[in-house]
Backbone bond lengths (Angstrom), bond angles and torsions (degrees), N, CA, C in turn:
res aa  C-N    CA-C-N  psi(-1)  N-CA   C-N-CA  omega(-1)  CA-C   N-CA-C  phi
1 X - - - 1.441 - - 1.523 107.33 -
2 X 1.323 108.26 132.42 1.508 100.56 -177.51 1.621 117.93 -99.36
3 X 1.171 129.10 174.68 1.727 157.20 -123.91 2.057 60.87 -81.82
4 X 1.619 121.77 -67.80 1.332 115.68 -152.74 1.623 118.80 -72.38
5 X 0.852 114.85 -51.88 1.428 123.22 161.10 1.633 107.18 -40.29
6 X 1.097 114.87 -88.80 1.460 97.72 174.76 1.408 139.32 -40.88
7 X 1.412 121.09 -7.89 1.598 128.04 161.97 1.831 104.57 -98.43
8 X 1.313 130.05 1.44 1.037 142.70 -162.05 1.790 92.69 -106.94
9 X 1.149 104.42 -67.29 1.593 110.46 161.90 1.328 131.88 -51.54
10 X 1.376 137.75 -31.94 0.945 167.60 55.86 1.521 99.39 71.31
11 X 1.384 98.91 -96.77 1.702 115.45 -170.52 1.356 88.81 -70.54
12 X 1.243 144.82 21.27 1.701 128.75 -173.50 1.361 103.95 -99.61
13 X 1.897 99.35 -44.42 1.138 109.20 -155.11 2.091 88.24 -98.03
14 X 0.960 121.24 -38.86 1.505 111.16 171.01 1.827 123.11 -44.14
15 X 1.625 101.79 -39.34 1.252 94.51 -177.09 1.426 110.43 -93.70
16 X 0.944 105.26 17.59 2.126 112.09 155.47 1.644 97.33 82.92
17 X 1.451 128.94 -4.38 1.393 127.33 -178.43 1.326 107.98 -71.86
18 X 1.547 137.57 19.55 1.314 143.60 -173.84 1.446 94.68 -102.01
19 X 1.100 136.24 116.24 1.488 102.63 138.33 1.378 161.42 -78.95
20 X 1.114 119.84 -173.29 1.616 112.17 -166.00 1.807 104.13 -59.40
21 X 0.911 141.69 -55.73 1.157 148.19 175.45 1.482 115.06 -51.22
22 X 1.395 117.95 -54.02 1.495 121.85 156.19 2.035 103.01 -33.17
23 X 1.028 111.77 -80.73 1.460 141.98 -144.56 1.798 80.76 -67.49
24 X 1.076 151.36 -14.99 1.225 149.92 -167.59 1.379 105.12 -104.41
25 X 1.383 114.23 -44.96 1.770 132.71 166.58 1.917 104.54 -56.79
26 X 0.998 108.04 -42.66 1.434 92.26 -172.94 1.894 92.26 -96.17
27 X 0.923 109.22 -34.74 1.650 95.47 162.35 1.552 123.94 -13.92
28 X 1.527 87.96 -67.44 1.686 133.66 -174.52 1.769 96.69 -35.63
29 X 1.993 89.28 -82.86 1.818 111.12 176.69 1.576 113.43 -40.43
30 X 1.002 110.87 -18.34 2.012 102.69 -162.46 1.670 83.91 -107.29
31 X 1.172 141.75 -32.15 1.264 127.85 174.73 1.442 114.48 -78.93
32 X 1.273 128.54 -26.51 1.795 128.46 166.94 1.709 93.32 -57.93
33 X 1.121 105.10 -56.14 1.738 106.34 -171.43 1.636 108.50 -47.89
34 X 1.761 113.13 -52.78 1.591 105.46 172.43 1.504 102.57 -41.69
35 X 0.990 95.19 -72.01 2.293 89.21 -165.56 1.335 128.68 -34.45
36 X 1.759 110.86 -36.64 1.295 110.54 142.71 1.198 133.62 -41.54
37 X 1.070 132.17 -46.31 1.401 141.39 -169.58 1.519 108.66 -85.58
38 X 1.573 109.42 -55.14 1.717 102.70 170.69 1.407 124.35 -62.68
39 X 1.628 121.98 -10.18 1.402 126.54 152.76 1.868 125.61 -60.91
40 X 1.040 96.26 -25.75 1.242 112.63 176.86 2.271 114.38 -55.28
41 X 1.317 102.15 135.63 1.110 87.21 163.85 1.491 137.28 -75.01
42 X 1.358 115.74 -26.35 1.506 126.18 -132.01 2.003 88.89 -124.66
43 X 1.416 101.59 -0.95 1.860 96.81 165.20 1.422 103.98 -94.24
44 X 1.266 101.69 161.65 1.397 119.35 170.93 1.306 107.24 -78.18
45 X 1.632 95.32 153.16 1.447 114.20 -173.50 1.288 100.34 -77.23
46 X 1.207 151.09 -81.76 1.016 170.40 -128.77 2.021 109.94 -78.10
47 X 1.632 96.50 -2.35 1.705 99.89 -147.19 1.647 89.85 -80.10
48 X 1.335 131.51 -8.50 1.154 125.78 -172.42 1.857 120.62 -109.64
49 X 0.992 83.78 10.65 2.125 106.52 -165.61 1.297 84.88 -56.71
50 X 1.270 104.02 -51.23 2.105 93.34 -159.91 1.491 121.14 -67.85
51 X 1.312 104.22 -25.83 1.758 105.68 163.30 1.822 112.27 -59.09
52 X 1.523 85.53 -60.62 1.246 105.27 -167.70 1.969 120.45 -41.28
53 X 1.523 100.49 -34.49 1.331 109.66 -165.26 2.141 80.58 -94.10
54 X 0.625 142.42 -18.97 1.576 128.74 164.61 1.426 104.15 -48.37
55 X 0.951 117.80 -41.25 2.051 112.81 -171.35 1.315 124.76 67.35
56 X 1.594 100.59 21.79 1.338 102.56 -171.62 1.627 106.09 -126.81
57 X 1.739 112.36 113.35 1.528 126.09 -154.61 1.676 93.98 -112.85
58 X 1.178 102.97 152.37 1.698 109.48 162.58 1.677 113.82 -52.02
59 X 1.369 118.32 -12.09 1.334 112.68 170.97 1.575 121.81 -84.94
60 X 1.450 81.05 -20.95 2.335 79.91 -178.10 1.679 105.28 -81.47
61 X 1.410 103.89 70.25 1.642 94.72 157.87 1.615 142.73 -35.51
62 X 1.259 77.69 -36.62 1.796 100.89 -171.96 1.748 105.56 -71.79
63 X 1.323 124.82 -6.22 1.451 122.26 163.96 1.401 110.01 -108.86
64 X 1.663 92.63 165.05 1.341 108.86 -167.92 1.423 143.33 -53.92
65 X 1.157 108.65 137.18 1.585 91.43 174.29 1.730 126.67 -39.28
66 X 1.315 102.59 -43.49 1.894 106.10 -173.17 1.317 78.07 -87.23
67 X 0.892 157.09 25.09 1.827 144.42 149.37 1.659 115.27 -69.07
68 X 1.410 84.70 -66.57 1.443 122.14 173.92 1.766 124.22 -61.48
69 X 1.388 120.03 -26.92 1.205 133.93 151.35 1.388 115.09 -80.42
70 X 1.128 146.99 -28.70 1.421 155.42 112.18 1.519 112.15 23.99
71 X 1.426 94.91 -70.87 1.300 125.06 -122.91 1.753 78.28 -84.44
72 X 1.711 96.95 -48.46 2.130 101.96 -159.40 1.137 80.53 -79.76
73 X 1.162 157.18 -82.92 1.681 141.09 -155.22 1.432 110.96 -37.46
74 X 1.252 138.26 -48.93 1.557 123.83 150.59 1.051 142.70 -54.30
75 X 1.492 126.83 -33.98 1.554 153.64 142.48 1.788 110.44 -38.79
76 X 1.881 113.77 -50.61 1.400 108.31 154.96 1.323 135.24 -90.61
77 X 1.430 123.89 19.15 1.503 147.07 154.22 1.403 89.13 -49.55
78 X 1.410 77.59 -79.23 2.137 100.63 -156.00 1.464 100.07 -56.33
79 X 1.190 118.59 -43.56 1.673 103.26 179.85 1.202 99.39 -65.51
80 X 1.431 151.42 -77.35 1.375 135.73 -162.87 1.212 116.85 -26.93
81 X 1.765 112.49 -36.09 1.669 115.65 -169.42 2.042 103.59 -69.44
82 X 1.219 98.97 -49.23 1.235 116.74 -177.51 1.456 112.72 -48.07
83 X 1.895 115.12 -49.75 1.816 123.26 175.79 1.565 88.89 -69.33
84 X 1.046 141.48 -80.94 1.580 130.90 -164.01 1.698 133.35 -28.59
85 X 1.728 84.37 -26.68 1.671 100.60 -179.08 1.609 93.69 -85.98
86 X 1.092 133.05 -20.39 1.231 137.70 -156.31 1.678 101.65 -94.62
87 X 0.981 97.49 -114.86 2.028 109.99 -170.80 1.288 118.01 -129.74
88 X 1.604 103.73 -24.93 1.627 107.33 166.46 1.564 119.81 -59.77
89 X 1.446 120.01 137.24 1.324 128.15 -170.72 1.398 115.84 -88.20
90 X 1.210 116.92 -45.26 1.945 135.72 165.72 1.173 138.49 -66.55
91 X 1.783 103.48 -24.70 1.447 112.93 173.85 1.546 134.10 -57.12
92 X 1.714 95.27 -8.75 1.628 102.77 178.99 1.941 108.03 -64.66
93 X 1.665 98.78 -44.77 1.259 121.24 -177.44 1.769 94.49 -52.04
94 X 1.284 121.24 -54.75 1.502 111.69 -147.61 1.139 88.43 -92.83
95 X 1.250 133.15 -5.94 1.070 118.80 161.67 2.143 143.27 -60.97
96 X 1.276 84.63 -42.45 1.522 124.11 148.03 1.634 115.84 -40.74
97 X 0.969 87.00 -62.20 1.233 90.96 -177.54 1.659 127.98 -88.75
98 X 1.169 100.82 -17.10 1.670 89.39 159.03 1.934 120.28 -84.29
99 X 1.666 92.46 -10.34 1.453 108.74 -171.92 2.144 96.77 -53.23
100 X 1.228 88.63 -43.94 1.551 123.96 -172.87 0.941 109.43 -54.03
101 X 2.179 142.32 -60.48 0.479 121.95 111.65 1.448 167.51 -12.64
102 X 0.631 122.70 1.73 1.828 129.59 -165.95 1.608 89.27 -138.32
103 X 1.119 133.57 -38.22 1.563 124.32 177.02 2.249 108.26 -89.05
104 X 0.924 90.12 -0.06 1.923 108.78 175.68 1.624 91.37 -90.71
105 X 1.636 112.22 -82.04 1.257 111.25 165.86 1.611 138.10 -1.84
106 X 1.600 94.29 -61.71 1.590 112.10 -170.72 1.440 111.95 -77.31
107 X 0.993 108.32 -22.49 1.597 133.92 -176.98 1.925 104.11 -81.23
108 X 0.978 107.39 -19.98 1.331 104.24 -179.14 1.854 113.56 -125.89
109 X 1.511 96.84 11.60 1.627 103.97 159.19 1.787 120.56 -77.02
């Protein structure tokens, strides 16, 4: 995913024009992507704790939307950290920036 698309996505799901069902689907996609990454040898163990300790999965329907947007802006923190350690060149940037997000987010739970 590139530097634009991901700030494109980004502002999609920030300005609440996603819906809940949308926003649960990419929930979904960014958590197949963790498992990739926690298969990995050479990531850190620990790089996914902060999603993880949210408790909030593409399966808990029954919580909130700003829960659940929450949840992927921290989930794409940690993945950016995870592509940067990897081979991706930009992910430091998008990384940042979901950091950014996800603390905007939390602020408005």
């Amino acid at each position: 995913m590139t530097g634009l698309s991901v700030n494109v996505l980004s502002n999609r799901v920030q300005q609440t024009d996603m819906h809940k069902e949308e926003l649960l689907e990419l929930h979904e996609q960014m958590v197949l992507i963790m498992g990739y990454f926690q298969n990995l040898e050479h990531v850190d163990e620990g790089l996914f704790d902060a999603y993880e300790d949210l408790d909030v999965t593409p399966d808990d329907i029954h919580m909130s939307k700003s829960e659940h947007k929450h949840a992927v802006f921290v989930l794409g923190n940690a993945l950016a950290t995870a592509m940067s350690e990897d081979e991706f060149s930009d992910a430091g940037r998008v990384g940042k920036r979901m950091q950014e997000l996800a603390e905007d987010a939390e602020r408005k739970l």
